[in-house]
Structure formats: C-alpha cells, structure tokens
VOGU-3710 file (C-alpha; in Angstrom, 3 decimals, decimal comma):
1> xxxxxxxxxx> 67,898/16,044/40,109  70,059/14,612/37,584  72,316/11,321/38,523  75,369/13,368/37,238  74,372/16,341/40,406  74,880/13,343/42,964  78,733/13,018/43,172  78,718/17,035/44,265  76,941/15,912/47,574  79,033/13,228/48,443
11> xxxxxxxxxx> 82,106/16,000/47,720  80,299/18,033/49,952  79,466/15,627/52,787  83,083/14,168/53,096  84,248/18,067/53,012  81,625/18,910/55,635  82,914/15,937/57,766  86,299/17,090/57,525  85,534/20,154/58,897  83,724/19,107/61,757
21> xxxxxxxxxx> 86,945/16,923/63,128  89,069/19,723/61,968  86,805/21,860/64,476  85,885/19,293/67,349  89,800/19,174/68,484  90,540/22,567/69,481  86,989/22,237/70,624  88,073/20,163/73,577  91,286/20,959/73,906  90,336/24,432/74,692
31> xxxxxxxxxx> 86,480/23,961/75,745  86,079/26,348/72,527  82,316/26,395/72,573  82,398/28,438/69,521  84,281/25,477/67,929  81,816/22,936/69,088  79,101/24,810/67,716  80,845/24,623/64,284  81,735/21,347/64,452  77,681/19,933/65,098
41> xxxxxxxxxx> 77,058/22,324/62,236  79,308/21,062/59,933  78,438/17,122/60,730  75,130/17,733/60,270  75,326/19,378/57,054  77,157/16,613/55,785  74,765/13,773/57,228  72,445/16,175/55,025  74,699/16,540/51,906  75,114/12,224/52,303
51> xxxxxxxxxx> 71,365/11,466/51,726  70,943/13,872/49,108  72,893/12,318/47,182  70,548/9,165/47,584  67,550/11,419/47,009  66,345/9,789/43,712  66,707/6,520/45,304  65,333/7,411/48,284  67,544/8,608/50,784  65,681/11,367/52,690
61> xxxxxxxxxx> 64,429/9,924/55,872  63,434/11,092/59,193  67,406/11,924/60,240  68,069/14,093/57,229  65,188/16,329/58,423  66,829/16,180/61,389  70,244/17,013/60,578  68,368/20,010/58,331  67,549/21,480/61,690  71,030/20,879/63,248
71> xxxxxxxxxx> 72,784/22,746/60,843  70,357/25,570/61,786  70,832/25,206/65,026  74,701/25,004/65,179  74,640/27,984/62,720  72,444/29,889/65,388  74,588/29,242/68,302  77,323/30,224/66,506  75,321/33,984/65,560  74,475/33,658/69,797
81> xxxxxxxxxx> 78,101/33,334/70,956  79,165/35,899/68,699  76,368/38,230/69,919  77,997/38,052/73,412  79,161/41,535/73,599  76,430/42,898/70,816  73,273/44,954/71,094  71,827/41,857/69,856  72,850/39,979/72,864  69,014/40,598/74,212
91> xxxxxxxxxx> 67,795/38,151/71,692  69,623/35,142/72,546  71,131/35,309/76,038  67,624/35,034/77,441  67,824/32,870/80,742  71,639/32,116/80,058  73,218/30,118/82,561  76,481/31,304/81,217  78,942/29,403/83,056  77,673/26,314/81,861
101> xxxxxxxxxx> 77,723/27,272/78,182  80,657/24,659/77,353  78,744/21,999/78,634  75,482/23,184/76,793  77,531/22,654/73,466  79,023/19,874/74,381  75,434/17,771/75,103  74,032/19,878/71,689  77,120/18,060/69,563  76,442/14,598/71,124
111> xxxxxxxxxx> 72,609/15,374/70,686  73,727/16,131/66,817  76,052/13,187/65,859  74,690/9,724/68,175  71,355/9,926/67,574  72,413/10,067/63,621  74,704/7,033/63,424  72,483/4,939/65,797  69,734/5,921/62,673  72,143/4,791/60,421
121> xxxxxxxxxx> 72,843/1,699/62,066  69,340/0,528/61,828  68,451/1,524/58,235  71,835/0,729/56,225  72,466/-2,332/57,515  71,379/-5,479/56,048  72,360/-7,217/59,627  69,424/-4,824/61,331  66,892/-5,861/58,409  65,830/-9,201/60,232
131> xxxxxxxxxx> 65,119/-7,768/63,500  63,218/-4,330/61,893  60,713/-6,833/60,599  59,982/-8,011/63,812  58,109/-5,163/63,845  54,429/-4,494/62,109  54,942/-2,674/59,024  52,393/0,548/58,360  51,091/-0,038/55,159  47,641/1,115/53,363
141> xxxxxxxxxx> 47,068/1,813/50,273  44,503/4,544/48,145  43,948/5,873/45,009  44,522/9,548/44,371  40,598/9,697/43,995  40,162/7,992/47,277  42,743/9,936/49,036  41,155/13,308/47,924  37,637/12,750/48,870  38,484/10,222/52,333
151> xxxxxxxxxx> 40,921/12,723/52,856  38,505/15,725/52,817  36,147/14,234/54,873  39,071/13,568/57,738  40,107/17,465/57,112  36,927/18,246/58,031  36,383/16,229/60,981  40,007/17,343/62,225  38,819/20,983/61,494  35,657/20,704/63,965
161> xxxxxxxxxx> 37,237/18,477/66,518  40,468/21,636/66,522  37,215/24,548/66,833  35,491/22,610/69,739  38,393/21,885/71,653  37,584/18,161/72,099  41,067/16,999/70,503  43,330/16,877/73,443  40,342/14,753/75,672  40,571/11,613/73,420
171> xxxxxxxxxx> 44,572/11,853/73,870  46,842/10,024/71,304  43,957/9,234/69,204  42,374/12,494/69,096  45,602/14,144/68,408  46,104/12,180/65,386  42,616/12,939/64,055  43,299/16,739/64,905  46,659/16,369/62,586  44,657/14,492/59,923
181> xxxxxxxxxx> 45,402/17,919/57,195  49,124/16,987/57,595  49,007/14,182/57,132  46,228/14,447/53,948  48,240/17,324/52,603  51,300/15,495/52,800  50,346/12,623/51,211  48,349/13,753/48,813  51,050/16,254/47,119  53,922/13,356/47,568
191> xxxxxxxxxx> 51,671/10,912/44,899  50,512/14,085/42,834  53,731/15,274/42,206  55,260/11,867/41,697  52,923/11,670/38,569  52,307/15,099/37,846  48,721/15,561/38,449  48,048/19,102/38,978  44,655/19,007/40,676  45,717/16,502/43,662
201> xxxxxxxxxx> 48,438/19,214/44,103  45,851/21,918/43,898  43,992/20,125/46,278  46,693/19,338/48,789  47,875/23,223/49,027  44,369/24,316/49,501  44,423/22,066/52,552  47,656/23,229/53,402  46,542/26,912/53,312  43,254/26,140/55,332
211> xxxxxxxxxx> 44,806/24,044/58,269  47,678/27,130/58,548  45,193/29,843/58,586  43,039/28,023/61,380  46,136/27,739/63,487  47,392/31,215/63,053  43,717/32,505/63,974  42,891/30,087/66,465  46,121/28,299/67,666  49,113/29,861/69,895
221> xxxxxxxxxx> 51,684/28,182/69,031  54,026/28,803/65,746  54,874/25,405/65,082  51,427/24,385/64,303  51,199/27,698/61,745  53,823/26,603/59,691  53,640/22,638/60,134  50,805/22,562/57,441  52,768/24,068/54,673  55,923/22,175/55,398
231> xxxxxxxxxx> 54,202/19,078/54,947  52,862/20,629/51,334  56,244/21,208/50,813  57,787/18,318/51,681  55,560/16,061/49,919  56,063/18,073/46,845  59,661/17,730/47,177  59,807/13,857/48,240  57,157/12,914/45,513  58,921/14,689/42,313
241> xxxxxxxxxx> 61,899/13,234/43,879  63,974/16,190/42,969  65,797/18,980/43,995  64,330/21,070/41,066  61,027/21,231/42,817  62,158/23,560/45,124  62,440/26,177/42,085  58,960/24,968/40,612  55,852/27,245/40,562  53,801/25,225/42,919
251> xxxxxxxxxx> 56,712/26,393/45,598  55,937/30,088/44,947  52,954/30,011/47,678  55,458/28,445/49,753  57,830/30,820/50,051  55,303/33,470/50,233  54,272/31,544/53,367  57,618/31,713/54,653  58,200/35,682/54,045  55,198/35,895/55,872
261> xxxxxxxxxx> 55,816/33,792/58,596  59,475/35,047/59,393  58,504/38,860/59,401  55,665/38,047/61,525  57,608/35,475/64,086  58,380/37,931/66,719  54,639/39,085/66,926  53,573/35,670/67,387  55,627/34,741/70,168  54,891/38,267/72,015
271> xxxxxxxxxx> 51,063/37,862/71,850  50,120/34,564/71,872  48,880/34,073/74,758  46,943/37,617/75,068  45,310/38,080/71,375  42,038/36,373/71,498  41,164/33,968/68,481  39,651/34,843/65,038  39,301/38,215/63,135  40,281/39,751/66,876
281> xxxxxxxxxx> 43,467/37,795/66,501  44,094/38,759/62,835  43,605/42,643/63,976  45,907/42,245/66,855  48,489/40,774/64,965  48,551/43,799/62,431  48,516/46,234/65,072  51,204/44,511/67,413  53,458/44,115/64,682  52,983/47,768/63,648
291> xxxxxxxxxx> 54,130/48,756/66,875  56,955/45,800/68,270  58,730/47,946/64,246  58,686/51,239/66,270  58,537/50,351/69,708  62,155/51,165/72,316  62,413/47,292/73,296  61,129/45,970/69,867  65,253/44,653/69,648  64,166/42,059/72,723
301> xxxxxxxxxx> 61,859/40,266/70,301  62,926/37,113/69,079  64,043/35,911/65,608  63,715/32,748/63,756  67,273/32,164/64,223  67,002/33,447/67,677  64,517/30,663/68,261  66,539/28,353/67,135  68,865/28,085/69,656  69,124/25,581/72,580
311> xxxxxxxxxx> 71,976/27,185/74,704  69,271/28,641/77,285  68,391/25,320/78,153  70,864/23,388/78,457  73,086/25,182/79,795  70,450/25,664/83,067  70,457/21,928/83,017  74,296/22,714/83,915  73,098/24,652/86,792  70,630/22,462/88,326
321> xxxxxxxxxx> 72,546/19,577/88,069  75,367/21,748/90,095  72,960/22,839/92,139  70,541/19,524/92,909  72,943/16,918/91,708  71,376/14,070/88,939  68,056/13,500/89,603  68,509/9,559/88,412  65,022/8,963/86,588  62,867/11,878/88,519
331> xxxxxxxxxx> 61,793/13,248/85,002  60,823/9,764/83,743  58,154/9,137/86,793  55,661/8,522/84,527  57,358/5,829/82,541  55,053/2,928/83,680  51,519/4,637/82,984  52,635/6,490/79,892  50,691/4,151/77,218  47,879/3,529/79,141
341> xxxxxxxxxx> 45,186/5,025/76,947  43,291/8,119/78,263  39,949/6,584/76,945  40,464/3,860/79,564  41,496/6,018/82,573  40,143/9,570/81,999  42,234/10,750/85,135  45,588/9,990/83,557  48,224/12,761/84,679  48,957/14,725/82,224
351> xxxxxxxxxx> 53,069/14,437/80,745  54,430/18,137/81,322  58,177/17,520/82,411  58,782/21,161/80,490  56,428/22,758/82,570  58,417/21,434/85,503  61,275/22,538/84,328  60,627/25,755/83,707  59,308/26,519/87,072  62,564/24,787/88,318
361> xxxxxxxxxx> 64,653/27,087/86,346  62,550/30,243/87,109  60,875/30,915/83,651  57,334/30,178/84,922  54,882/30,932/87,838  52,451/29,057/89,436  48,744/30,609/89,092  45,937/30,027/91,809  44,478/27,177/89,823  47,628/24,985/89,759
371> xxxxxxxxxx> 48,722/25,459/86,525  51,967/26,326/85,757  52,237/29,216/83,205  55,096/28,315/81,268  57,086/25,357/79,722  60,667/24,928/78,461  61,732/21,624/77,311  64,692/20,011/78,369  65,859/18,680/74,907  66,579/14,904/74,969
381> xxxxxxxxxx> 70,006/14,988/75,736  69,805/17,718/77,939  67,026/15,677/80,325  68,989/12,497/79,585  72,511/14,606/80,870  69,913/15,905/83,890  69,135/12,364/85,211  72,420/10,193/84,294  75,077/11,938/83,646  77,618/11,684/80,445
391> xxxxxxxxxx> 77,024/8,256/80,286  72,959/8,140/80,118  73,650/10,672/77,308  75,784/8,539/75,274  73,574/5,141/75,845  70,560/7,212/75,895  70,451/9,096/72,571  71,738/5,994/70,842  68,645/4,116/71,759  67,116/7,005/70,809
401> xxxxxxxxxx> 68,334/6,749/67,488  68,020/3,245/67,162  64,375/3,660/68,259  63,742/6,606/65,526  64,834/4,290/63,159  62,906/1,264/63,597  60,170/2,858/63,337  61,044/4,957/60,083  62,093/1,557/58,625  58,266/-0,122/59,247
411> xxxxxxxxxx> 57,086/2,843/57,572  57,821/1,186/54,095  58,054/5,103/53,281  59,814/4,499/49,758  58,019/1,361/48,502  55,226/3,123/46,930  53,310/6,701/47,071  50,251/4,831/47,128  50,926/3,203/50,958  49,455/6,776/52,594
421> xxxxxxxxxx> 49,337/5,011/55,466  53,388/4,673/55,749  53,435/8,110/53,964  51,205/9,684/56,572  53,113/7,993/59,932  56,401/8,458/57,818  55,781/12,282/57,531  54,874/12,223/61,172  58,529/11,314/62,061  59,785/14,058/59,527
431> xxxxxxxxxx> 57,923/16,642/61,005  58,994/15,686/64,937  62,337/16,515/63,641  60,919/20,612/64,979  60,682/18,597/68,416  63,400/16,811/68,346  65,720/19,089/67,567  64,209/22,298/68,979  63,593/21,074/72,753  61,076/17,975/73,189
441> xxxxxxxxxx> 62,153/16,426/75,925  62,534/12,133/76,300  58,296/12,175/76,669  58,386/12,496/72,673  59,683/8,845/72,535  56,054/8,068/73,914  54,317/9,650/71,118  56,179/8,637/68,643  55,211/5,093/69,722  52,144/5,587/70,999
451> xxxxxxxxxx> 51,105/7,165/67,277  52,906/4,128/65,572  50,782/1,030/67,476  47,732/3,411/66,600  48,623/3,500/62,635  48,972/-0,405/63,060  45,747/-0,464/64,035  44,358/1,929/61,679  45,890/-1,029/59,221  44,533/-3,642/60,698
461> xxxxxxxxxx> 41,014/-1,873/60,236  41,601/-0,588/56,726  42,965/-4,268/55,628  39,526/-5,750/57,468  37,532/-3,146/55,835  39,063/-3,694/51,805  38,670/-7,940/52,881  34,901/-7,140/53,548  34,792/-5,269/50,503  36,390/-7,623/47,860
471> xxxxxxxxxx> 33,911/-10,560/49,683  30,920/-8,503/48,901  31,772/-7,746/45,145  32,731/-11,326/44,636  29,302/-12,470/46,417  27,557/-10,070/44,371  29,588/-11,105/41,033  28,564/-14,518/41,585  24,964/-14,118/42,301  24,598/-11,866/38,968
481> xxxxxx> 26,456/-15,088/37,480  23,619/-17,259/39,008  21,280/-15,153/37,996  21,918/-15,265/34,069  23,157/-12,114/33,934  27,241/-11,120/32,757
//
C-alpha cells in the first residue's frame, strides 16, 4: 500500500468515530438498540481504519482483528433487529430473550470500545513500555529452509495426534501441538511473502489446504475449517505488508475457500454432530445441502451473518440475572486450579462454563452419561455483566484489554519475520479474535496465558538447543584446527 493511501484511513477512522458518538446519544437517550448497534459498528470500523493506516509500519495487531469482527458483528445485529417483523426473523431470534435486548447491546458496545482502548493503552504508550518488559519476550528465530522442513515434521505430528484423538489428554500442550499447521502456515507465508519466495508460499497453502480439509472431514466445528486458511491469509497479507495482497493471485484459492465455506455454513452447523467422519462425512454434506436448498424449513438454517450475532446470549444473561440475581464469581470457580497442568493431575475438571450456561438457559439437555449436550458461551462481558454487574464490566474488560495487550507486546510480532516463535504465539492472539468476539467466555483469558508461559518455554528450549549447537561446531572447528586441518 502506498504511503500516499494512508491519510484516506485516518479520514475514514475520525469519520467512523464521528458517527459512532453521533449514534451512541439517541442510543441512550432513547434505549435505541438499533442505534447502539450502529454506534459499536461504526467505532470499530474506525479502530480498524486507524491501524491501517499504520499497516506498513506495523500497525495490525491482535485488536484490529478484533475490531474486524466487531464491525461484523454490529453490522449483523443491525440485519437481526431489522429482521424483527421479517420471514427472516427465524434465523436470528433463536433463544431471544427479547426484553432484555437493550441491555444485550448495551454490554456488546462496552465489549466493543474498553477492551480496545485498554489495548491501546498498553501498546502506544511509551509510559507502559517499562512494565511490558517485565514480561518474557517470545522470540525464536529460523530460516525459511528450517521453517519448511521443522515445520513439516510438526504438521505431521499435529496431523496424527488430531486422527487419534490424543490432543485434548495432554491439555494446553497438546492443544498447541494439534494447532502446529496454523501456526506453520502462518508463519511460513508471513516471511515468504515478505521476500517474495514463491515456494515457501506454495508450501504454506498446501498446509493450509490439508489442515482445512482434515477438519471439515473429521472435525465438527466450523471454526477449525476455516482457521487454517485465515492464517494463510493473514500471513500473506501481514508479510507483503500491503493491502494489494488481498487482490494478488496467491488470494484466488482463498476466496474460493470462502465461496465454499459460506454456501456450505448452514449444512455444517445442521449436521455436525450426526454425519460421521471421512468420505461418509463428505457424502453427507453433499446430500444435506442438496436437500436443507429444497427443504420447507431450509429458511431456519443459519447464515454467516446470522452466526455472527451475540444478541441471543446476552440478552438471556439479562434474564437470569433478573431471574437469579448476580452470581458474584460462581462462573469463575475454577480460578485457583485453572493452570495447574493436566500432565500433573490427570483428574483436573474440565473448564465448560458454556456448557453450564446453556443448560441454565434451556439450550441443552443432560444425557444419561452426564454430559451436557450443548454449549453457548457467555461472551466476556456478558459473564463479567452475569457475576458483577455494570461495574465488573467496565473494570473487567479493561483488564481484559490490558491483559491482551501485554501479551501481544512480548510477542516482538513486528521486529522481524524470522522470530516464528513471536509470529506463531502472535498469530495465536489474532486468530482468538473468532473467540473473543464471537462468545468465549472469561476461561479464554486462561488459554491465552496458559499458551504464552508454554511458548516461553518452547524459547527457553530452542535458545538451549542453538547454545548446544554453536558449542559443538566451535569444539569441532577447533579440533580440525588442532588437527592440521583448515
């Protein structure tokens, strides 16, 4: 992207911001939900308009991804509240708690606009940089060659530990294995396309493709279907450091993807916990989507946009709260055994404060083994609204925000390509922006730190393990020296 492009964003993020105080007053005054919906829209699309404009010197960060997604979602609540008195109702009012849809746009603006300037707070200000570096940094470097071939070897390892089903029993540590193609993928086309080496991009989409055709075969979930082509694309984009990559031919497979994806979304969510795994789940697909086209009901199915909304939840965090009154901390029980590793105490309880939830709210059932069928996540400032009140929603999603951005900062994400270490965790924070946005409740906080002590130590190792090496080759040097030899 040319320097002279970057003065349009900044034009378009003050414009953006005007709107969205033009729209938050009649918001209040009149508890105009439609308004409020606008005016988290609006912010966030200038929040992602601002770093834009810093894109060449690297302004994208975790909250821009973020913000990316809030503009979505504001946009979809605004297509839900609209829909009201629509045929198209069916796909959005799905467990509406509709007199508490004020207050579910209400927590979705502050859930939009703290979390971003507590970011902000951390990373742009010089004042924060002394206590950031408190903090380990991630940092490892690799050569493209290294990085292709280690980074194989990892796909591969993630590939059989995903097949056997052994991922989830080593906890954080398997899980980060198991995303090992993300990360490889990501990395991989961020340094390619930085310096416009063709094969490592190659390379990195075949992974891409791979990883995304093992979770839409084997995995139930649509997240993890698309996750492995965002990161392609968002290393591709980060790397060339340019909004002209988005028009480039190594996006065409891309956005193929995406057609894909979207006209098959619907499908996905309706069968995936009935379609079996492998060519039996390829078959089904084909064959439910043939018939969700022609089928009576096929209107109930959901969108992408339809997805994207968040009013169903919190808005039945209105209702229990009426209902139950705060719960003060209930949902954060497990709080003091959270980072206890599941390699030391096998019997950990497992974290499922969505699956709780969504028997609370009636959207699950209990079956006769104990396990609840269902899970619908509070969002973070809906669970943070469900426990404290206004004021654990303010505090909370600042620290939130402050916490985000701490570790973003340690990530040393712009220094260099070559640190796939900090590339790897950093994309990890970009791609929790889904979670964070969507519906993950306060437990994400846990990974997210949980996955950053583990990349310390995978640092730690890698920095042992390159200090072993260089003592060998010198040893060796010196003993050919000894020996007579050059």
């Amino acid at each position: 992207m040319a320097r002279r492009d970057l003065p349009g964003f900044r034009i378009a993020a003050m414009v953006c911001w005007f709107g969205a105080a033009l729209a938050v007053v009649p918001g209040f005054l009149l508890e105009s939900p439609i308004a409020l919906s606008l005016a988290a829209a609006a912010a966030a699309a200038g929040f992602v308009a601002y770093d834009i404009a810093d894109l060449h010197r690297g302004g994208i960060s975790a909250i821009t991804m973020y913000s990316f997604i809030a503009v979505i979602i504001g946009v979809a609540h605004l297509i839900a509240l609209r829909a009201a008195d629509t045929p198209q109702r069916i796909q959005f009012y799905l467990y509406m708690a509709e007199e508490h849809i004020y207050l579910a746009t209400q927590l979705a603006l502050a859930g939009t606009l703290i979390p971003v300037l507590a970011f902000y707070s951390v990373t742009r200000n010089a004042l924060a940089r002394p206590w950031t570096e408190l903090l380990p940094s991630v940092r490892g470097r690799a050569t493209e060659r290294q990085l292709i071939i280690g980074g194989i070897v990892l796909v591969a390892i993630a590939l059989l530990l995903r097949l056997t089903g052994r991922a989830g029993a080593l906890g954080t540590v398997g899980s980060s294995i198991a995303f090992a193609p993300h990360f490889v993928s990501f990395a991989l086309a961020r340094v390619s396309a930085e310096r416009g080496h063709r094969g490592g991009q190659i390379v990195a989409l075949a992974i891409a493709v791979v990883e995304a055709t093992r979770a839409m075969l084997f995995d139930y979930l649509r997240s993890d279907i698309a996750s492995a082509i965002v990161a392609y694309a968002v290393g591709t984009l980060i790397g060339s450091r340019s909004m002209r990559s988005l028009i480039s031919r190594q996006m065409i497979p891309v956005y193929a993807f995406g057609a894909v994806f979207v006209l098959f979304f619907g499908t996905f969510g309706s069968i995936r916990s009935t379609s079996g795994t492998g060519a039996a789940r390829a078959i089904t697909l084909l064959e439910e989507h043939e018939f969700g086209e022609t089928a009576p009901g096929s209107l109930g199915r959901q969108t992408v946009l339809s997805r994207m909304t968040t009013l169903n939840q919190l808005s039945q965090v209105g209702r229990v709260v009426r209902e139950d009154g705060f719960l003060n901390g209930e949902t954060l029980e497990y709080l003091p055994y959270a980072f206890i590793p599941r390699a030391i105490w096998p019997e950990k309880p497992t974290i499922a404060k969505g699956a709780w939830f969504a028997l609370r709210i009636g959207q699950a059932n209990v079956s006769r083994d104990g396990r609840i069928s269902n899970s619908v996540n509070m969002t973070i400032p809906g669970e943070l609204y469900l426990n404290f009140g206004w004021s654990g929603v303010l505090l909370g999603c600042w620290i939130f925000g402050t916490i985000l951005g701490l570790l973003w900062s340690r990530t040393e994400f712009w220094s260099s390509s070559d640190n796939v270490l900090g590339s790897a965790y950093g994309f990890y924070l970009l791609w929790v922006w889904v979670g964070l946005t969507l519906g993950a409740d306060l437990q994400i906080l846990v990974t997210m730190i949980a996955v950053y002590v583990l990349f310390v130590g995978f640092r730690t190792l890698l920095g042992a393990f390159s200090t072993r090496s260089r003592e060998v080759a010198s040893a060796h040097s010196a003993n050919l020296t000894l020996a007579g030899r050059p």
